[in-house]
C-alpha atoms as one frame of an Amber mdcrd trajectory, in Angstrom:
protein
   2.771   8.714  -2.082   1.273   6.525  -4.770  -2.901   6.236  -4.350  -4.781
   3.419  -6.139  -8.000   3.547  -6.354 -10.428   0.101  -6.163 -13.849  -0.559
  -6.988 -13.665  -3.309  -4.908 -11.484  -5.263  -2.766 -11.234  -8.600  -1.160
  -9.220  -6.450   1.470  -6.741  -3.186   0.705  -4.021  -5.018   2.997  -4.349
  -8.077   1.077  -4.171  -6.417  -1.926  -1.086  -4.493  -1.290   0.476  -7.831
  -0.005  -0.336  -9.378  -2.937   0.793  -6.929  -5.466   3.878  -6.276  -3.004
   4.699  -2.812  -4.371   7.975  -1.208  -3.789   8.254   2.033  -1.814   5.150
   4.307   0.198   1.621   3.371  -1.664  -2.030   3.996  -0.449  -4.661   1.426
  -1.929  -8.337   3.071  -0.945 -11.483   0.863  -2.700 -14.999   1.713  -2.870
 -16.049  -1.486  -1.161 -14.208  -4.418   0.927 -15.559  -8.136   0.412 -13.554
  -9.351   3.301 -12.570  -6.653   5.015 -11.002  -7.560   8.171 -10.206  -6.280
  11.812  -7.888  -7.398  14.877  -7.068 -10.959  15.736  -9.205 -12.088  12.899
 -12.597 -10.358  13.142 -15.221  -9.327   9.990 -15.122  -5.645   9.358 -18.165
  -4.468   7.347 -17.197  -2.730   4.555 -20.392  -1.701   2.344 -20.211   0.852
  -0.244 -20.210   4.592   1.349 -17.466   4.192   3.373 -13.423   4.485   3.226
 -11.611   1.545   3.134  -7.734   2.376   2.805  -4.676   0.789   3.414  -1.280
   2.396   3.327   2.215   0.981   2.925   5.329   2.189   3.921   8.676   0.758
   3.863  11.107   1.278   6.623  15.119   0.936   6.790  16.140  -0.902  10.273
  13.188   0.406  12.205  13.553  -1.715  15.577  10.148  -4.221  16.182   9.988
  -3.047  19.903   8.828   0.356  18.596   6.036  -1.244  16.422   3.282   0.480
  18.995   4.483   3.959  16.945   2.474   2.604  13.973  -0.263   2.420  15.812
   0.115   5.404  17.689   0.610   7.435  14.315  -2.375   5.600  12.641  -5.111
   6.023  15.220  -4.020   9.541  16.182  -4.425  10.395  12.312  -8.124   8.790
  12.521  -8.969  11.366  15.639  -7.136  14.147  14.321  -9.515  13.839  10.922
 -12.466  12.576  12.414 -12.072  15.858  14.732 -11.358  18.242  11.637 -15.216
  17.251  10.635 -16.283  18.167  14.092 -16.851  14.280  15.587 -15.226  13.705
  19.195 -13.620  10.888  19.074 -12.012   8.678  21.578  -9.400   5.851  21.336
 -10.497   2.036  23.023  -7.088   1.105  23.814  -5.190   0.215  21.706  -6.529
   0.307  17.972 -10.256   1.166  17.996 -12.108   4.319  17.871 -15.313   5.338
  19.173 -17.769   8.407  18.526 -20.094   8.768  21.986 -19.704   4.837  22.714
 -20.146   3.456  19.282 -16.893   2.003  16.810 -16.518   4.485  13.698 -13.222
   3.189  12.901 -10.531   0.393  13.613  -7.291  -0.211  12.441  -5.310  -3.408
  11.461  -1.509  -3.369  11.488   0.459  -5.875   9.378   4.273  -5.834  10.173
   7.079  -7.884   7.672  10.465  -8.459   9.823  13.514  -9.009   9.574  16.109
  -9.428  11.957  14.558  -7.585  14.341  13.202  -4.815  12.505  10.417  -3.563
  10.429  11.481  -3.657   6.770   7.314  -2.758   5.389   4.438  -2.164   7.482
   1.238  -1.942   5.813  -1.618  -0.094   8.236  -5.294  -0.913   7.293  -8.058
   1.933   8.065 -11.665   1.527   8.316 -13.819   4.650   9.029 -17.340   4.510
   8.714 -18.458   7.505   6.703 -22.193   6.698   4.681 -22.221   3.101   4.459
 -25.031   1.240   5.987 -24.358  -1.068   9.202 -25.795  -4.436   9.424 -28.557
  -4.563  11.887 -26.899  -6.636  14.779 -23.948  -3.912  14.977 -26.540  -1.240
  15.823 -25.561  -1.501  19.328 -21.513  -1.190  18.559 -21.507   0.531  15.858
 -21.830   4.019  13.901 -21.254   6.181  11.110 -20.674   9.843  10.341 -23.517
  10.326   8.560 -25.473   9.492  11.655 -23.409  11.577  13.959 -23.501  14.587
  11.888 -26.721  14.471  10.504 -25.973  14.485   6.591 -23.808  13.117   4.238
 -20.170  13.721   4.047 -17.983  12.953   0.848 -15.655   9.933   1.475 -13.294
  11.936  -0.787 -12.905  14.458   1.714 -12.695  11.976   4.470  -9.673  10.314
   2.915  -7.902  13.542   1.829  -7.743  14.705   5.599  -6.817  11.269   6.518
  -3.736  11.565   4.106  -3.468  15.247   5.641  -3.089  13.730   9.295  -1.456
  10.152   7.908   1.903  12.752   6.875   2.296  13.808  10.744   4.468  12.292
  13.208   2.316  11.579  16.562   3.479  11.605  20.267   1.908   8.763  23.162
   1.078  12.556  24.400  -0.813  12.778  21.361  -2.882   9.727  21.474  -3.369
  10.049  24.964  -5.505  13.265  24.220  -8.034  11.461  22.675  -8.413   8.996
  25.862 -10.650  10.260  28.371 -11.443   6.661  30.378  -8.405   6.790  32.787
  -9.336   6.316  36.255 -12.237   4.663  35.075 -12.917   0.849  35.866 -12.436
  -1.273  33.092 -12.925  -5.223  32.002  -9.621  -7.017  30.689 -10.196 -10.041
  28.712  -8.202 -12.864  28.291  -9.839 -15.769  26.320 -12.793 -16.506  28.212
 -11.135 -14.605  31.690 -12.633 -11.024  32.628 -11.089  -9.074  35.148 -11.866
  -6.159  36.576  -9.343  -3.328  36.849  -9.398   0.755  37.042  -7.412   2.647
  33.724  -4.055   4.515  34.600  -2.253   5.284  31.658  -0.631   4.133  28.354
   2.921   3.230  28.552   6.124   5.049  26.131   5.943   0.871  24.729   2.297
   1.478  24.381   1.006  -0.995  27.370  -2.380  -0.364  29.096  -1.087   0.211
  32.722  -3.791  -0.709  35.343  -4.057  -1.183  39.368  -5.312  -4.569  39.519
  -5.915  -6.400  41.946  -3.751  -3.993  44.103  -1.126  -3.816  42.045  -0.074
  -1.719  38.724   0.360  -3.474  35.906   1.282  -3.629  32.121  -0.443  -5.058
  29.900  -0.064  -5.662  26.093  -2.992  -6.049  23.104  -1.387  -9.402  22.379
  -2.363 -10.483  25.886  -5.462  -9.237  26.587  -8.895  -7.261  24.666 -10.061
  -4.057  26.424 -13.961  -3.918  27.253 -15.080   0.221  27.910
């Protein structure tokens, strides 16, 4: 795979789309001026952390299996995060959390055609070093916090290109869920509901007993609250 390395970078999925390379590349940069999350959030991107995105083109990969990015992308995030001795756990379906705090997310940008994926490029934030703004205290951490001490975000991105060359099960990503059973909040817009955590479907659906009943849910219906 083809790395390029950036000082800085509006955002490493913009770039790529911009420069609309042929064939699997990873962009990483130093720093992110408008880095960016799910369904159009901010993602602080200071200095100290690693800010990748990677790009892979696919021949008539079917859209319906589009929660297999995911799946591969956030299980690579654990599986790395873990190698450095953090326990991480997945917030259904993209984020990931270190004892109740984000330390990474993950933003998935799919190009179609006729029903399949013809380039998907997958957008990784993990915080490493890099300082967090003051009102994400409460949401938010790093690994140098976790661990105590510094870690090199070279080393961080080299076991996230380690992990990024698996293939990952639902099995797999299910490991690193450890909320089922547990009562959760679903959000959708300014709705809340209350409902208890059962499992993750093969199409990669939240299933939940709500209101009496089990149902599916998908991340383009509804925002999971731990």
């Amino acid at each position: 795979m083809k790395i390029i390395r950036l000082d800085e970078a509006d955002s490493t999925n913009e770039y790529l789309k911009r420069e609309n390379f042929s064939g699997d590349v990873c962009a990483v940069a130093a720093c992110q001026t408008g880095g960016r999350g799910t369904k159009g959030r901010s993602f602080c991107s200071e200095r100290g952390g690693l800010y990748v995105s990677f790009q892979r083109e696919y021949n008539a990969f079917p859209a319906e299996r589009a929660f297999e990015i995911m799946i591969n992308a956030c299980t690579a995030v654990c599986a790395a995060l873990a190698s450095f001795g953090i326990a991480p756990v997945i917030r259904w379906p993209n984020d990931v959390l270190s004892g109740g705090l984000k330390i990474s997310g993950t933003l998935i940008e799919n190009t179609l055609s006729n029903g399949n994926i013809s380039r998907s490029i997958v957008g990784i934030g993990i915080n490493v070093n890099n300082a967090l703004p003051t009102e994400l205290k409460d949401i938010a951490t790093n690994m140098r916090t976790i661990l105590g001490k510094k870690t090199e975000v070279e080393d961080v991105l080299q076991a996230l290109l380690k992990q990024m060359g698996r293939a990952f099960s639902v099995a797999d990503y299910k490991r690193y869920i450890n909320w089922f059973g547990s009562e959760i909040t679903l959000l959708r817009g300014d709705k809340s509901e209350r409902a208890v955590a059962l499992d993750i479907s093969p199409r990669g659906e939240l299933v939940c007993s709500l209101g009496g009943k089990t149902v599916f849910v998908s991340s383009a219906e509804v925002s999971l609250r731990l």
